[in-house]
C-alpha positions as CSV (number, residue, x, y, z in Angstrom):
1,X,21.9,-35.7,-46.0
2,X,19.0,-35.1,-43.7
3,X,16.1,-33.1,-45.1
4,X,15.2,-29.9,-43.8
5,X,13.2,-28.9,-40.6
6,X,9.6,-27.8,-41.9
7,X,10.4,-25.2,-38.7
8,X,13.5,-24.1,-40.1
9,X,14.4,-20.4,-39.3
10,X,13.2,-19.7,-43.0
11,X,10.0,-21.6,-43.6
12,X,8.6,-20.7,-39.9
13,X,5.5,-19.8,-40.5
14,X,5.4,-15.7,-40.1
15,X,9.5,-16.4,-39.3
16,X,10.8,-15.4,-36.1
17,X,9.0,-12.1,-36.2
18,X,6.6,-11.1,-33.6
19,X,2.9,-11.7,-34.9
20,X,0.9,-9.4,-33.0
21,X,-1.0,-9.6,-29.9
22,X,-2.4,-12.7,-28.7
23,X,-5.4,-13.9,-29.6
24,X,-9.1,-13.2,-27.2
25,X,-9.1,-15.6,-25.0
26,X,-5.5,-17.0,-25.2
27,X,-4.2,-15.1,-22.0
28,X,-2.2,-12.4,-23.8
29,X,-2.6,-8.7,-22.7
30,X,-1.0,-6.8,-25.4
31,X,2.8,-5.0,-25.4
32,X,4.3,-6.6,-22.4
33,X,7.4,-4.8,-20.4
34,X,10.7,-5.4,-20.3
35,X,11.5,-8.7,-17.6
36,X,14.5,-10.4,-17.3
37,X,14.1,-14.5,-16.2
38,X,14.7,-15.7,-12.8
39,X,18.3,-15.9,-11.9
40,X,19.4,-12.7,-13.8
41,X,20.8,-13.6,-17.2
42,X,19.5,-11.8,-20.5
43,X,16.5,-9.8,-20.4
44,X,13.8,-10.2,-23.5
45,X,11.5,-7.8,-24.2
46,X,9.1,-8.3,-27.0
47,X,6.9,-5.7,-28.5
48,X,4.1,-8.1,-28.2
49,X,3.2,-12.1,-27.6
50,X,4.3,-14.0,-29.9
51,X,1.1,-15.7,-32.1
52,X,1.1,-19.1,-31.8
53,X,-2.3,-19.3,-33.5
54,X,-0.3,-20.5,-37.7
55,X,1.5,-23.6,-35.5
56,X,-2.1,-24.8,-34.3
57,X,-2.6,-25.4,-37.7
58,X,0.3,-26.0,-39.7
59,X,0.6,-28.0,-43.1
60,X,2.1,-31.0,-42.0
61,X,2.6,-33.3,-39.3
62,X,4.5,-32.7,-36.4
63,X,7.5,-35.0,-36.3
64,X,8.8,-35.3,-32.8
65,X,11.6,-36.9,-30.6
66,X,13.1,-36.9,-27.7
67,X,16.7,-37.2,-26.3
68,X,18.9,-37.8,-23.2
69,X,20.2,-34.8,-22.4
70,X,18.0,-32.3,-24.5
71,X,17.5,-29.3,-24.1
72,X,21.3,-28.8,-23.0
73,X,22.2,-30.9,-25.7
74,X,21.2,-31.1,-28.9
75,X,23.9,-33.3,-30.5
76,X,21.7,-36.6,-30.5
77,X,19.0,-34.7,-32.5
78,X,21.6,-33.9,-35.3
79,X,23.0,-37.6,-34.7
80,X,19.4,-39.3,-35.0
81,X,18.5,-37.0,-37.9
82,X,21.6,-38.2,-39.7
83,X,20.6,-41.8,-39.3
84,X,16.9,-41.3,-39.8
85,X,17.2,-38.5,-43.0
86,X,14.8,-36.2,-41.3
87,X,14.9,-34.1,-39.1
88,X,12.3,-33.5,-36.1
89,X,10.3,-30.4,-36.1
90,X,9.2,-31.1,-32.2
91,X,11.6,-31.9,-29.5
92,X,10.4,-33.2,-25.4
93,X,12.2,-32.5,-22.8
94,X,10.8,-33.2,-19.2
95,X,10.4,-30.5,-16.1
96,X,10.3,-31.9,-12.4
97,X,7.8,-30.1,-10.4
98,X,9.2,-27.1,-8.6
99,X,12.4,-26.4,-10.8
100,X,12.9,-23.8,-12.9
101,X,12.1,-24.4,-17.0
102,X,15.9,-24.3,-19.0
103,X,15.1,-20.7,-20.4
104,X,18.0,-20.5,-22.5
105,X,17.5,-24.1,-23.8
106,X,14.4,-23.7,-24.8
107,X,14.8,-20.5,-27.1
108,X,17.8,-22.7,-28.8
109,X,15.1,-25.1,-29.7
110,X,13.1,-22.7,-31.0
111,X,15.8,-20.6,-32.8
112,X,16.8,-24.2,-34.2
113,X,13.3,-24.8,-36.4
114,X,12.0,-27.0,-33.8
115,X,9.3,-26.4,-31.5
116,X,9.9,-26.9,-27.5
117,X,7.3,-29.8,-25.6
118,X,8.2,-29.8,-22.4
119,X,6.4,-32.6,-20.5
120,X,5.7,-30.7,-16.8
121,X,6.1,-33.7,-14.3
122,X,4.1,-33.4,-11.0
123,X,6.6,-35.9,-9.1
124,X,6.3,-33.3,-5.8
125,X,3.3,-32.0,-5.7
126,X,-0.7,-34.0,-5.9
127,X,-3.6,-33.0,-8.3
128,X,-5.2,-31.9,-5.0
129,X,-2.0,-29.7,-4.0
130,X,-2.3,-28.4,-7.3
131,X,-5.9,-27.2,-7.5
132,X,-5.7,-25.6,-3.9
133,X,-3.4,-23.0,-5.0
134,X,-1.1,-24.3,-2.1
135,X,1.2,-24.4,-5.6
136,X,1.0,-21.2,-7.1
137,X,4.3,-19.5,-6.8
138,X,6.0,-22.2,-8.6
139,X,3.3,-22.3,-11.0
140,X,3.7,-18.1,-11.0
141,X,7.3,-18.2,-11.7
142,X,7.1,-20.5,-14.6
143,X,4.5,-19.0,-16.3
144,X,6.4,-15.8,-16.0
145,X,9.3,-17.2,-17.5
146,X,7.8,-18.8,-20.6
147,X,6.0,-15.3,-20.8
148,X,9.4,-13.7,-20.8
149,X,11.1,-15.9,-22.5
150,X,8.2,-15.2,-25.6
151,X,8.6,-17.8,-28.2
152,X,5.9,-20.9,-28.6
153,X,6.6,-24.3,-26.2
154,X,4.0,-26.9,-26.3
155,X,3.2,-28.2,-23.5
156,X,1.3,-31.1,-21.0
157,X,0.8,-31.5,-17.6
158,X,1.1,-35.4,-15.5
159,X,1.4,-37.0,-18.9
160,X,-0.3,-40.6,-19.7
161,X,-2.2,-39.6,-16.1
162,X,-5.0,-42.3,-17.4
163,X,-2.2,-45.0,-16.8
164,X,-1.5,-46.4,-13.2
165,X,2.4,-46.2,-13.4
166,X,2.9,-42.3,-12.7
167,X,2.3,-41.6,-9.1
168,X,-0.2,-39.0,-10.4
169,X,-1.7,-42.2,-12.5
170,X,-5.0,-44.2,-11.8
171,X,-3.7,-45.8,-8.7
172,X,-3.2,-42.5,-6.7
173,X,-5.7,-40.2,-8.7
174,X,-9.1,-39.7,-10.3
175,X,-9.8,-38.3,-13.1
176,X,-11.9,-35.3,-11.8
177,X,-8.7,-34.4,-9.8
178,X,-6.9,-34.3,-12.9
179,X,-9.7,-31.7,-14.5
180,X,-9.6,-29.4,-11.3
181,X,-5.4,-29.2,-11.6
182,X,-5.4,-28.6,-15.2
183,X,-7.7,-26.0,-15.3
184,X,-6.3,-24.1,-12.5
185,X,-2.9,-24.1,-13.6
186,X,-4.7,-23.3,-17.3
187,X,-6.1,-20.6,-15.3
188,X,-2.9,-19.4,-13.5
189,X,-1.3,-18.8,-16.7
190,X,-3.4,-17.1,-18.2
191,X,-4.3,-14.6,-15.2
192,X,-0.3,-14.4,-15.9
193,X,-1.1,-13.4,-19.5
194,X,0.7,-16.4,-20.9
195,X,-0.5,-17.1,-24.7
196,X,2.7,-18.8,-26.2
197,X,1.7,-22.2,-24.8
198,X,0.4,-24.7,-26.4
199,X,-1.6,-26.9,-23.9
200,X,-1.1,-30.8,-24.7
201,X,-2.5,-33.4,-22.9
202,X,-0.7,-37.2,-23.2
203,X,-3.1,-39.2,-22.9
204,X,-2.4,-42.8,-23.0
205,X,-5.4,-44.4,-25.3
206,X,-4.0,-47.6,-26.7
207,X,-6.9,-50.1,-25.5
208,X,-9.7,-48.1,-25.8
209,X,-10.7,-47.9,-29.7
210,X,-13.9,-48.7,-32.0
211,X,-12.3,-48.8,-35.4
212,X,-14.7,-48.2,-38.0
213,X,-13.7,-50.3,-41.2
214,X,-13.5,-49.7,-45.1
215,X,-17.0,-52.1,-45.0
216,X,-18.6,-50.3,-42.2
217,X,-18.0,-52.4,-39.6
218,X,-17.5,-51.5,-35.6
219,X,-14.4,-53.3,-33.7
220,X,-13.2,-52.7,-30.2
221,X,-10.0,-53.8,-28.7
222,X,-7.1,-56.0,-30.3
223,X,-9.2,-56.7,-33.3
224,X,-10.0,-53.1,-33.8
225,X,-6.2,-52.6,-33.9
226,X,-6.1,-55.1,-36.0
227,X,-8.3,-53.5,-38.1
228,X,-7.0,-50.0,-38.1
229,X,-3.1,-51.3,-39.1
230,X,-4.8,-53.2,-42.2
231,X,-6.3,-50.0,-43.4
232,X,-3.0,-47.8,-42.7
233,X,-5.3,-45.9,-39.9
234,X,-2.7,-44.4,-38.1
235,X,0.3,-42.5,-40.1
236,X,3.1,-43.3,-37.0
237,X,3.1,-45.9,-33.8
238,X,5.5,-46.0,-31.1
239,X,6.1,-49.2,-29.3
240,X,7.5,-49.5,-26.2
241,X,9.2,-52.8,-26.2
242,X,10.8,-53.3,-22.3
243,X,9.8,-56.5,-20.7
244,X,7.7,-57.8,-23.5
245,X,4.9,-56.9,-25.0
246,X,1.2,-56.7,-23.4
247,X,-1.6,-58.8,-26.0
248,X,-3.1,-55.4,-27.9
249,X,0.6,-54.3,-28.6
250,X,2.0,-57.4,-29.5
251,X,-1.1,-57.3,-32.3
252,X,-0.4,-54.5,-33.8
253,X,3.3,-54.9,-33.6
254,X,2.4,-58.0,-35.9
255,X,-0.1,-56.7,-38.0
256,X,2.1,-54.1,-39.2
257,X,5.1,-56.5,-39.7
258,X,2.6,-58.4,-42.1
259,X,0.6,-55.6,-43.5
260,X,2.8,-53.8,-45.6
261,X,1.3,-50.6,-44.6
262,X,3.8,-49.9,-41.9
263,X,7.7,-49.6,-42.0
264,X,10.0,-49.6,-39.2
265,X,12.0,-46.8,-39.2
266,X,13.8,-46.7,-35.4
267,X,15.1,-49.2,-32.7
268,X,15.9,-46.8,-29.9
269,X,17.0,-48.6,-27.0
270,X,16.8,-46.4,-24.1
271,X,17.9,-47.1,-19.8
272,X,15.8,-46.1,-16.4
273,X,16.3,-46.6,-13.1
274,X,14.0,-49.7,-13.4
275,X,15.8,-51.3,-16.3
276,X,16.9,-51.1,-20.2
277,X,14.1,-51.7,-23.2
278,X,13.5,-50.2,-26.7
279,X,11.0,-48.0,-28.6
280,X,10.5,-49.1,-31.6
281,X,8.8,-46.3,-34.4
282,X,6.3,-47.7,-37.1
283,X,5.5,-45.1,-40.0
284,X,2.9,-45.4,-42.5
285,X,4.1,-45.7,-45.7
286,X,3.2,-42.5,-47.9
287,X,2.7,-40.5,-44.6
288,X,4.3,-37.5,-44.9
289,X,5.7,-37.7,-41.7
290,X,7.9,-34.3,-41.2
């Protein structure tokens, strides 16, 4: 029996009730009109934007996952929740540049007690095309939708963009570019008076720590991973094990094999157009992992 969603249609915090307006600041305008989403289909309109302000904050941990095939199926969440005993309380999905976010999808999610991340995925379009505004009616037309649409979706734009293996990685892109896209599709949305996302940026950090110790000591790198498994520092890793392990990861993976501190609760083996490989989930025992 899996244990229920801490976003469950009953324990959502305020429910599914409109929360009144947006917060200063967060892009929202007030009562918004009625507006139907692109394509025609069912028209929403909602007294007010929904307050995403509780979920900033909530009382536990997210617990996320991700799917082939979500969010038009969510069979292999109930499938992995069987196997796993709990259920997730975030689920990704990924959005190619220039098409349109799954609307109806996403408020199934939501009406489901799990909160939408859609990773946005800049495959057609460079930070530079971005920040020019040469991109704008895309990025108009999805923030209009999401507005419409009117229930929370996390969000993050080029994710693990400090990595070189996304064309929008270190290889193709600086980091300043990164800044000057981000903000002006930050800005975009809210000129759009969007305040129901919840901007989420990937980063990909896994070499560069300085792991303080119990005993006050300071230790970069593979020893500072070391480290932080020993002392149960981090309540969840996710290994990506395709092609073998790099030096750091292959640490850690067995530190927490060792420890005790870590169990492993998932093998997902997963395929790409580049090959087959496996993530492999780490919790911290006595989490509280959602």
């Amino acid at each position: 029996m899996t244990k229920p969603c801490p976003f469950s249609r009953d324990r959502l915090p305020g429910g599914l009730r409109e929360l009144g307006p947006a917060p200063i600041g967060a892009g929202g305008d007030g009562a918004q009109p009625a507006a139907s989403l692109p394509g025609g289909g069912t028209t929403y309109a909602p007294a007010q934007p929904y307050d995403v302000t509780p979920l900033l904050h909530p009382k536990a941990k997210y617990f996320g996952a991700t799917f082939d095939g979500v969010p038009k199926d969510l069979s292999p969440v109930e499938r992995y929740a069987s196997q796993v005993g709990r259920t997730p309380a975030m689920l990704e999905y990924y959005l190619g540049w220039g098409d349109e976010p799954q609307a109806g999808q996403t408020r199934a999610v939501w009406e489901k007690g799990r909160l939408p991340y859609i990773a946005w995925e800049p495959h057609k379009a460079t930070f530079a095309q971005i920040a020019d505004g040469s991109q704008d009616a895309y990025i108009v037309s999805t923030a209009r939708t999401l507005r419409a649409l009117n229930v929370p979706v996390a969000m993050s734009l080029a994710h693990e963009m400090n990595g070189a293996w996304y064309p929008w990685g270190t290889r193709k892109a600086t980091a300043a570019q990164f800044v000057r896209a981000g903000r002006h599709v930050h800005d975009v949305f809210q000129d759009e008076g969007v305040s129901t996302v919840i901007w989420y940026e990937d980063w990909l950090s896994f070499f560069f720590i300085d792991c303080k110790t119990h005993d006050g000591r300071h230790l970069p790198g593979i020893p500072g991973y070391r480290a932080a498994v020993r002392d149960g520092y981090f309540d969840g890793v996710m290994l990506d094990c395709s092609g073998g392990l790099p030096a750091a990861e292959e640490a850690v993976r067995q530190e927490m094999r060792t420890s005790g501190r870590y169990r492993l609760t998932s093998s997902l083996p997963y395929r790409t157009s580049t090959g087959t490989g496996h993530f492999e989930i780490w919790v911290r025992r006595g989490a509280g992992l959602r």
